[in-house]
N, C-alpha and C positions, 0 to 999 in steps of 0.2 A: 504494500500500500504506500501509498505518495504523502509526505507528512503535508500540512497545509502550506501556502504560501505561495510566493509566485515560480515554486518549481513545476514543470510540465512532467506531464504522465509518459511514463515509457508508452511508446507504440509497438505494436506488433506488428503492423503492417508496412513497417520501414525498414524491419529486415530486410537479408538476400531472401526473399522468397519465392524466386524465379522457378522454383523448382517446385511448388506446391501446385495443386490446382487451383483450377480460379474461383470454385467453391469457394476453398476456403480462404483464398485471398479478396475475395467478397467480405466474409465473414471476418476478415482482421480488419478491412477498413473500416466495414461498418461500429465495429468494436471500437477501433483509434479513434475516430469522428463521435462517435459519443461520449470518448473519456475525454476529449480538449473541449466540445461544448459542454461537459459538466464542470471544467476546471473552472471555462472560463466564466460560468452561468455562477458556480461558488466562489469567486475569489475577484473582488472587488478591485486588488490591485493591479487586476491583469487588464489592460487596455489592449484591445483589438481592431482593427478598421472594420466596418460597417460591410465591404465587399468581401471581406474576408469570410467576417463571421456570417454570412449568407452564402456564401461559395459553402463553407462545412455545413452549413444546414440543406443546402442542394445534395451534396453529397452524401448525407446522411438520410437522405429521400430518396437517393437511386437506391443506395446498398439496399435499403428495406426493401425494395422493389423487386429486385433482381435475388434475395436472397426468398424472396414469398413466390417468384414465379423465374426457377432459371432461367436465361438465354440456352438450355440445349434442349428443355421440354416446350420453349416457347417456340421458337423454329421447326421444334417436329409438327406441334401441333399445326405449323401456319402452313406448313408444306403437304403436310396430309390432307389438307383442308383444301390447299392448290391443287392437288390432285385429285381427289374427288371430282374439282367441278372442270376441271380440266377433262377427265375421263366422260363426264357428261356431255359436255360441250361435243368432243368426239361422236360419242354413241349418237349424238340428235343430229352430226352433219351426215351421218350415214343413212340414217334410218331420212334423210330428207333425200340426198341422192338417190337410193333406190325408190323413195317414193316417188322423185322427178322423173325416175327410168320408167317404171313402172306406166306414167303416165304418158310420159311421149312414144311408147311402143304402144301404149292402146289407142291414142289417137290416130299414129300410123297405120295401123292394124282398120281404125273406121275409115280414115282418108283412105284409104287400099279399098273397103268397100264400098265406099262410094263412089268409086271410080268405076268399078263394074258395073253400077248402076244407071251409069249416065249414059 
C-alpha cells in the first residue's frame, strides 16, 4: 500500500509487459487509471491539468469497455453477423436469376407458340 501524500501508486501497467496478452494488459491499465484517479481524487496536494485528468477518465471508460465486451468476441460476433447476411444476400440473387430464367424461357416457349399460330 502507498503511505499518503503526494507519492504516486506503482502501476502495473508500465511494466515490460509486451509479452502478456492484451487481456490482461486491458486489465493492468484499467487497474493503473483507477489507482492515479483515486490518488489524485484523495490527495489535495496533487495538482493535475484539466486534459489530463479527462484523458484518464476517457481511459478508464475504454478499459471498462473492452474488458465487459472483448475486441476478439466482438469481431466474431460482427463477422458472423457479416456473414449470415452476406450468405443471404447470395441465396436471394440466385433464387432471383433462376427465377429470371425461368421466366424468359417461358415467355420464349409462348412467343415460339404464337408464332405457329399466326
Amino acid at each position: 500500500m502507498v503511505a499518503p501524500g503526494s507519492q504516486w501508486p506503482p502501476l502495473s501497467g508500465a511494466r515490460e509487459n509486451s509479452a502478456t496478452n492484451t487481456n490482461e494488459r486491458i486489465l493492468d491499465a484499467n487497474y493503473d487509471v483507477r489507482q492515479l484517479l483515486n490518488h489524485i481524487s484523495s490527495n489535495n496536494s496533487v495538482k493535475v491539468p484539466k486534459p489530463v485528468l479527462e484523458y484518464l477518465k476517457s481511459i478508464q471508460e475504454l478499459t471498462a469497455d473492452l474488458i465487459k465486451n472483448p475486441i476478439g468476441q466482438d469481431w466474431k460476433q460482427q463477422f458472423e453477423q457479416l456473414r449470415q447476411e452476406t450468405s443471404q444476400i447470395k441465396q436471394d440473387i440466385h433464387t432471383r436469376i433462376e427465377s429470371d430464367s425461368f421466366v424468359r424461357r417461358r415467355r420464349q416457349k409462348c412467343a415460339a407458340a404464337d408464332a405457329l399460330f399466326v
